[in-house]
PDB file of N, CA, C and O in Angstrom, chain B, residues numbered from 101:
ATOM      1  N   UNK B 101     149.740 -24.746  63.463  1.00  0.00           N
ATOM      2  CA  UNK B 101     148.965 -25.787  64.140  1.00  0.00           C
ATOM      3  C   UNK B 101     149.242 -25.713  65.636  1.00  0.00           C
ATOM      4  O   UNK B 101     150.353 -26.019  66.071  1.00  0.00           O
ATOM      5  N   UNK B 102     147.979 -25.202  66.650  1.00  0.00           N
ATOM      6  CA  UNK B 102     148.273 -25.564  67.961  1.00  0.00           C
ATOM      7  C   UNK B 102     147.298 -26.778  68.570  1.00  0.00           C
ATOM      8  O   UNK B 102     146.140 -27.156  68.389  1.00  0.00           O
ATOM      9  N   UNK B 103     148.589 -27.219  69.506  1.00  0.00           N
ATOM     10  CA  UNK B 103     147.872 -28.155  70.048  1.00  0.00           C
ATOM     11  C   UNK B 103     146.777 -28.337  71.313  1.00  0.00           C
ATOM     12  O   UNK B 103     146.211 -29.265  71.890  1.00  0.00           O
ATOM     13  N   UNK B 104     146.852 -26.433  71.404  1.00  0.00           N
ATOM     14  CA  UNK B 104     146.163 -25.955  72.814  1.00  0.00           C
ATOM     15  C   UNK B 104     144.755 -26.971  72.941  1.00  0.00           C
ATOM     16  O   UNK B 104     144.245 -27.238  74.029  1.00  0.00           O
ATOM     17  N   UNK B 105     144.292 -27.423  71.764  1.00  0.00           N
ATOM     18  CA  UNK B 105     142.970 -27.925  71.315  1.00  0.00           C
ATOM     19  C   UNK B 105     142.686 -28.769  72.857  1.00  0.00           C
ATOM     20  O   UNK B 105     141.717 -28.553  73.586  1.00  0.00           O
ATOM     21  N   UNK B 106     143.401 -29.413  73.031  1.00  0.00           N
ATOM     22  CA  UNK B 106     143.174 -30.347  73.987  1.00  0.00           C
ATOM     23  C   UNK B 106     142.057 -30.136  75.062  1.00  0.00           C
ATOM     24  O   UNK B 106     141.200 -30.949  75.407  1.00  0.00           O
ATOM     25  N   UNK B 107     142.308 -28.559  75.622  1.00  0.00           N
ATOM     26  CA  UNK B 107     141.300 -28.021  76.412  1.00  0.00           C
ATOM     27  C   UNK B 107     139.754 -27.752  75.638  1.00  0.00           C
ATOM     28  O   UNK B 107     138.649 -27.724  76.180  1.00  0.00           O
ATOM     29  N   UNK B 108     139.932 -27.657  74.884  1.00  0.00           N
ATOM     30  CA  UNK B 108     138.437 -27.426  73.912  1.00  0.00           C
ATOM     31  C   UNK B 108     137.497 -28.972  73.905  1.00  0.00           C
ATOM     32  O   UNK B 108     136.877 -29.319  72.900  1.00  0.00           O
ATOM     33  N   UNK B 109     137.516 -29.673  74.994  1.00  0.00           N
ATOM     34  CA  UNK B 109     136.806 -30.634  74.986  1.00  0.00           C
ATOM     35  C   UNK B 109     137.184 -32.052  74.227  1.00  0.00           C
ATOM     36  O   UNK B 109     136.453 -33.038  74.318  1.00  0.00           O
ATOM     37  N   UNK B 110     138.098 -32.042  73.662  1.00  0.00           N
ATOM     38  CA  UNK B 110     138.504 -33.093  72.890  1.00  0.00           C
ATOM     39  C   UNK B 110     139.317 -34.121  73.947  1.00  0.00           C
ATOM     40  O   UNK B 110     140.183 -33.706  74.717  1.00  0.00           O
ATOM     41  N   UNK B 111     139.063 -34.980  73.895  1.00  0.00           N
ATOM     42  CA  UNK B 111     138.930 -36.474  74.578  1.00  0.00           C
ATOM     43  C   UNK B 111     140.565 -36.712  74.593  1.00  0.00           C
ATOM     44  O   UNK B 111     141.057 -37.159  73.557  1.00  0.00           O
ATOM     45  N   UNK B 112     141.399 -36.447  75.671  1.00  0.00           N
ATOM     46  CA  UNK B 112     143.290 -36.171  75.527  1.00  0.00           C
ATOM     47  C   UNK B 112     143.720 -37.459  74.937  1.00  0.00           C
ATOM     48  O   UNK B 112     144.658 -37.493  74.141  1.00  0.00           O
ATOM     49  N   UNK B 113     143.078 -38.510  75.293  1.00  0.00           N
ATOM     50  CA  UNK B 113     143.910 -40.012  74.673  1.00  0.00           C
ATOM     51  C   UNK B 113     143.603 -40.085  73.525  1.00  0.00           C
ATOM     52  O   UNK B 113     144.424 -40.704  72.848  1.00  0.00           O
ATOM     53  N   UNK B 114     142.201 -39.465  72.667  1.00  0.00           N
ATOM     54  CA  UNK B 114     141.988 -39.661  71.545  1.00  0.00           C
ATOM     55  C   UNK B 114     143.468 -38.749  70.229  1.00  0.00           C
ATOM     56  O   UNK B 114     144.158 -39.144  69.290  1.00  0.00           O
ATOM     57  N   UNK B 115     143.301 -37.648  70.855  1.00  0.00           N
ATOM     58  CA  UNK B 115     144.399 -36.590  70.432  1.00  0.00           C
ATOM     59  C   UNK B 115     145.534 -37.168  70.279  1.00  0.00           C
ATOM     60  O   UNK B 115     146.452 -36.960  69.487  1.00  0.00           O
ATOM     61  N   UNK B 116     145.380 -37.973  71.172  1.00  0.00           N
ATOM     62  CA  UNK B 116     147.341 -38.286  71.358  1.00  0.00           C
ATOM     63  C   UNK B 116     147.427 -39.801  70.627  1.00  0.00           C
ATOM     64  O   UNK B 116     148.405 -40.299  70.069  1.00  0.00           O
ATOM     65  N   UNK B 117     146.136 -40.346  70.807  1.00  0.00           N
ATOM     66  CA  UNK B 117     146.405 -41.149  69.816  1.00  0.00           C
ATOM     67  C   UNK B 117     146.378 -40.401  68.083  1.00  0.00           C
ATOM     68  O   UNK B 117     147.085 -40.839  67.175  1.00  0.00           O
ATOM     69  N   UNK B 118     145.808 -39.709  67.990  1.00  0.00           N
ATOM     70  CA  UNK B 118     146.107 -39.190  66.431  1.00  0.00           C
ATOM     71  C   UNK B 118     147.475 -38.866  66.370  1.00  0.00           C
ATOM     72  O   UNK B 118     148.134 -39.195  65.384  1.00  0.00           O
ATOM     73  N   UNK B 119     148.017 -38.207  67.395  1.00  0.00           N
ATOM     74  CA  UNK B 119     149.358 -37.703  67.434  1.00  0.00           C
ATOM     75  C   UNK B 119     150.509 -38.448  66.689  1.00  0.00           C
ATOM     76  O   UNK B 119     151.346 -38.022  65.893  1.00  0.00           O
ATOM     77  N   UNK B 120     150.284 -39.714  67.205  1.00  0.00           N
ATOM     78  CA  UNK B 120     151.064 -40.866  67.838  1.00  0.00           C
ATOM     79  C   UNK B 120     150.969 -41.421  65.862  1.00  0.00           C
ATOM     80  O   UNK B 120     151.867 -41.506  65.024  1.00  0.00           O
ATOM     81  N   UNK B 121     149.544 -41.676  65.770  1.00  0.00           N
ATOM     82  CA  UNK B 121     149.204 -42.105  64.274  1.00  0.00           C
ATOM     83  C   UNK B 121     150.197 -41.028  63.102  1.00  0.00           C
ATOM     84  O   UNK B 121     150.850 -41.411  62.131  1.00  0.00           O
ATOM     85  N   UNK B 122     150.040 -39.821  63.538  1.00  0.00           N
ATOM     86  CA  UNK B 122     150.300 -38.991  62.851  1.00  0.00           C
ATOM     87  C   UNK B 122     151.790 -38.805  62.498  1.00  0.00           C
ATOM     88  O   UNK B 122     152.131 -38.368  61.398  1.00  0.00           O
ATOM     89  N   UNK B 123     152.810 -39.204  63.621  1.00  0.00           N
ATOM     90  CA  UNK B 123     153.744 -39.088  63.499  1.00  0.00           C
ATOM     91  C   UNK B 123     154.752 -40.598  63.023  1.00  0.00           C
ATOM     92  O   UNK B 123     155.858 -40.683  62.490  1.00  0.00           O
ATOM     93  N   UNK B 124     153.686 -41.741  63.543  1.00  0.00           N
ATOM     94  CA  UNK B 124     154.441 -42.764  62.663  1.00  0.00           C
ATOM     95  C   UNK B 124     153.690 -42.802  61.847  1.00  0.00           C
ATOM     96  O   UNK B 124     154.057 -43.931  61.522  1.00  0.00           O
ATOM     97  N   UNK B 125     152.815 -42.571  61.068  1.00  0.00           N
ATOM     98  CA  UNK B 125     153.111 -42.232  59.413  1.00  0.00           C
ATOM     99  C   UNK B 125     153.786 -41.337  58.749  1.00  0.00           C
ATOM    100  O   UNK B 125     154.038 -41.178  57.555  1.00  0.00           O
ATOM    101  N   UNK B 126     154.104 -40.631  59.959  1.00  0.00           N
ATOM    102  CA  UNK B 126     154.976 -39.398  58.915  1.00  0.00           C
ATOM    103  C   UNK B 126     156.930 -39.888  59.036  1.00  0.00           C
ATOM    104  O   UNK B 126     157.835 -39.083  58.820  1.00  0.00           O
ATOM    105  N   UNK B 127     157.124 -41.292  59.405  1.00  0.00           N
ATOM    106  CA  UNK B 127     158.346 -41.769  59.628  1.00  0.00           C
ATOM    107  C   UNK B 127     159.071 -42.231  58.022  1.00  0.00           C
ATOM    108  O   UNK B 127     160.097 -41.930  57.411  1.00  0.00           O
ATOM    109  N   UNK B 128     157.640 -43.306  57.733  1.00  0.00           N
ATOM    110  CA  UNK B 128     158.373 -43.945  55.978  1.00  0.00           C
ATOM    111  C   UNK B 128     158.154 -42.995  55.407  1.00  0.00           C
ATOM    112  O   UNK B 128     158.931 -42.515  54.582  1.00  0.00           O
ATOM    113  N   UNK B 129     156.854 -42.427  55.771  1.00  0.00           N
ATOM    114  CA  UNK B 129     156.651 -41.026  54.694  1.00  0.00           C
ATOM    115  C   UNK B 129     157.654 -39.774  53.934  1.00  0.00           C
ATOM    116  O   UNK B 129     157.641 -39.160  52.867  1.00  0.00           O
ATOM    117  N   UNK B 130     158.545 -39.816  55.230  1.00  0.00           N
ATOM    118  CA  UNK B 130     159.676 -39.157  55.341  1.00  0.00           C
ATOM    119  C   UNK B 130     161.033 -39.909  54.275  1.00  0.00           C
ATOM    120  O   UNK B 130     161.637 -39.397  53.332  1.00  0.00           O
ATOM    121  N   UNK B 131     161.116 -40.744  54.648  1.00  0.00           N
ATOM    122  CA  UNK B 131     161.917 -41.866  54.478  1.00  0.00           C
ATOM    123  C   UNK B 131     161.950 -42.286  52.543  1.00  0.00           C
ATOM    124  O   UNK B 131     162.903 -42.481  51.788  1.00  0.00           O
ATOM    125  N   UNK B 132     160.509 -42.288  52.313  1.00  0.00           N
ATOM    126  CA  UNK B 132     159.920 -42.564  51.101  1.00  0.00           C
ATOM    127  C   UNK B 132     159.997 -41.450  50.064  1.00  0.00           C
ATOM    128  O   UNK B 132     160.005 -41.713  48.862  1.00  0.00           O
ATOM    129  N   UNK B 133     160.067 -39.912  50.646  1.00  0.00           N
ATOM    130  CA  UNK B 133     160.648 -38.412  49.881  1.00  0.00           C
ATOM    131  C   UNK B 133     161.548 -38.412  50.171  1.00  0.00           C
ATOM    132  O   UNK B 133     162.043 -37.504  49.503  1.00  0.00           O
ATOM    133  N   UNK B 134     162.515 -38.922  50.950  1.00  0.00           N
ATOM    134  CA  UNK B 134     164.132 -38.761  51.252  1.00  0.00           C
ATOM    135  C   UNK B 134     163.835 -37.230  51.888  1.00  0.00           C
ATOM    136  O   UNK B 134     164.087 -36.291  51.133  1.00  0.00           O
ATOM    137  N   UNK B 135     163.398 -36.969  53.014  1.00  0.00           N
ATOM    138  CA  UNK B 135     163.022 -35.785  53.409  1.00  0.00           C
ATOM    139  C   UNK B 135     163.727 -36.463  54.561  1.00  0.00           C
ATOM    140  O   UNK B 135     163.862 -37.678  54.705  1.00  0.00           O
ATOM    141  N   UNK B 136     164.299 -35.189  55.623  1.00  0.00           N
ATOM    142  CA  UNK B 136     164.712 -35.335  57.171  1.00  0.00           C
ATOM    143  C   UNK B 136     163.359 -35.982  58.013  1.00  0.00           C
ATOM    144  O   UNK B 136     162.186 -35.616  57.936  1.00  0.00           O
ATOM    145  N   UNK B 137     163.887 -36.950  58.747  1.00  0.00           N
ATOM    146  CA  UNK B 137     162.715 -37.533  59.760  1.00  0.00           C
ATOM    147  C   UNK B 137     162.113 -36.489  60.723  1.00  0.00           C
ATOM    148  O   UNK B 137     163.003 -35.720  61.088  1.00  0.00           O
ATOM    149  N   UNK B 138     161.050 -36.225  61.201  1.00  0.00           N
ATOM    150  CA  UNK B 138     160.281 -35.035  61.924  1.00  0.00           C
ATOM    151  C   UNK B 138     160.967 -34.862  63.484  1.00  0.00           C
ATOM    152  O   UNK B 138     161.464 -35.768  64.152  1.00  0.00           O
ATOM    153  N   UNK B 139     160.895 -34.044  63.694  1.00  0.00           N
ATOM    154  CA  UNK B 139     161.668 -33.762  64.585  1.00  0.00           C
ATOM    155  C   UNK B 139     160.298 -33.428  65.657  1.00  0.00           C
ATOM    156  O   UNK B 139     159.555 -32.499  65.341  1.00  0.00           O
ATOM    157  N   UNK B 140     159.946 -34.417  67.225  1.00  0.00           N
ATOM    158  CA  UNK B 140     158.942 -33.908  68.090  1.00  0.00           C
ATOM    159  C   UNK B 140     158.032 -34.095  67.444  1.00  0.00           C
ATOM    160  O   UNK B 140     157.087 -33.404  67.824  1.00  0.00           O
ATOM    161  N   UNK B 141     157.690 -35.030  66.174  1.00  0.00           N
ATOM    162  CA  UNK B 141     156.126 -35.392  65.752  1.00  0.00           C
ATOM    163  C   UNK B 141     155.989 -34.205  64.776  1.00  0.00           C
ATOM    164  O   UNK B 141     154.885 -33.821  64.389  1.00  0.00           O
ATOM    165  N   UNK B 142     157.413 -33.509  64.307  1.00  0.00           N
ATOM    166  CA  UNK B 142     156.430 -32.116  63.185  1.00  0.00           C
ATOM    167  C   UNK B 142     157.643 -32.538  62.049  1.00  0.00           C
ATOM    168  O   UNK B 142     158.805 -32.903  62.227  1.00  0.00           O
ATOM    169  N   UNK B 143     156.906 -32.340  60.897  1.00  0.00           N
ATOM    170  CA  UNK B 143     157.987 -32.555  59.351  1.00  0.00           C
ATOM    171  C   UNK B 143     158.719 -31.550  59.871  1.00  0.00           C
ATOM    172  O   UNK B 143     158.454 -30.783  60.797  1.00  0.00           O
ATOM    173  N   UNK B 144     159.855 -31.651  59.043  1.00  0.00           N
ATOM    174  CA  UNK B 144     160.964 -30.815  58.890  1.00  0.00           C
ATOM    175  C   UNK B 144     161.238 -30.436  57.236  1.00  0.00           C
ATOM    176  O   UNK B 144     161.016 -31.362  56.455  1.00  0.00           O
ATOM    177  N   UNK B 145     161.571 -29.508  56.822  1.00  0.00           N
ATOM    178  CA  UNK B 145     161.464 -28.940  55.372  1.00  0.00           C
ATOM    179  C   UNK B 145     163.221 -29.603  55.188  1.00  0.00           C
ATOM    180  O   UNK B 145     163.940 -29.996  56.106  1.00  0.00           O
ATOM    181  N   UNK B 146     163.476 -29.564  54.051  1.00  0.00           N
ATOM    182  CA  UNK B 146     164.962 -29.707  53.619  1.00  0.00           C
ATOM    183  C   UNK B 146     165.726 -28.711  53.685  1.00  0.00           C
ATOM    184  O   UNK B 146     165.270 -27.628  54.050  1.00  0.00           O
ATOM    185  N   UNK B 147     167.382 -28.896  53.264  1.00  0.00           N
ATOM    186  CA  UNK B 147     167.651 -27.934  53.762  1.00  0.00           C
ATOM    187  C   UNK B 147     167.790 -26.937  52.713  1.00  0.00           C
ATOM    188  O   UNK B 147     168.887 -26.380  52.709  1.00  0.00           O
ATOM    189  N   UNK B 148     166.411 -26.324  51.231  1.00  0.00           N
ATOM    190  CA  UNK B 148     166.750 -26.037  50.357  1.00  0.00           C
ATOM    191  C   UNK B 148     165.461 -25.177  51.057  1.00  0.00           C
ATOM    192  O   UNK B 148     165.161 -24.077  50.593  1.00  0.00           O
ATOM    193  N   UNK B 149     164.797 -25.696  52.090  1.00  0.00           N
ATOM    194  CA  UNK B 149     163.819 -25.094  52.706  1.00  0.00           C
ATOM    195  C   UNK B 149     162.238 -25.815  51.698  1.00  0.00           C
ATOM    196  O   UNK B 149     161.070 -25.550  51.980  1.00  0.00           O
ATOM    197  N   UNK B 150     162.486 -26.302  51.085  1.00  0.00           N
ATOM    198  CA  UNK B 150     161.240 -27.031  50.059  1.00  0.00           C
ATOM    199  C   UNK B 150     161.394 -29.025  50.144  1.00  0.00           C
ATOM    200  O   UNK B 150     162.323 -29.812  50.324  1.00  0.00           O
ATOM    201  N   UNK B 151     159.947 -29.136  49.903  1.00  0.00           N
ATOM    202  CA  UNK B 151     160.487 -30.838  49.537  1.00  0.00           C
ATOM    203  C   UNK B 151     160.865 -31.062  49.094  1.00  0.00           C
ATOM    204  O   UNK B 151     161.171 -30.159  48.316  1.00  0.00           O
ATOM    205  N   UNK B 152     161.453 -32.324  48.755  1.00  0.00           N
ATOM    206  CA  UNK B 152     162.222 -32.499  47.170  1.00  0.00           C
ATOM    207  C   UNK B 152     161.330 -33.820  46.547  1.00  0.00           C
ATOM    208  O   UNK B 152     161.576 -34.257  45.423  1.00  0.00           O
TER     209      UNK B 152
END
């Protein structure tokens, strides 16, 4: 996933608001699989390298 998108015409506050959406849902989400919290807005795998 790049985020180069930004230049491709897409509206920067809209982006960053998805960002923003994207990453606090991915907080309980995390929390709720007992998975490591995302590190910079990106999941992080366990350390078995898989979800659990």
């Amino acid at each position: 996933m790049q985020l180069r998108v930004v230049g491709a015409g897409l509206p920067r506050t809209g982006l960053r608001n998805d960002l923003t959406r994207l990453t606090d849902g991915w907080t309980p989400l995390c929390r709720r699989l007992d998975v490591p919290e995302p590190v910079e807005g990106f999941p992080r795998l366990s350390r078995r390298g898989q979800w659990r």
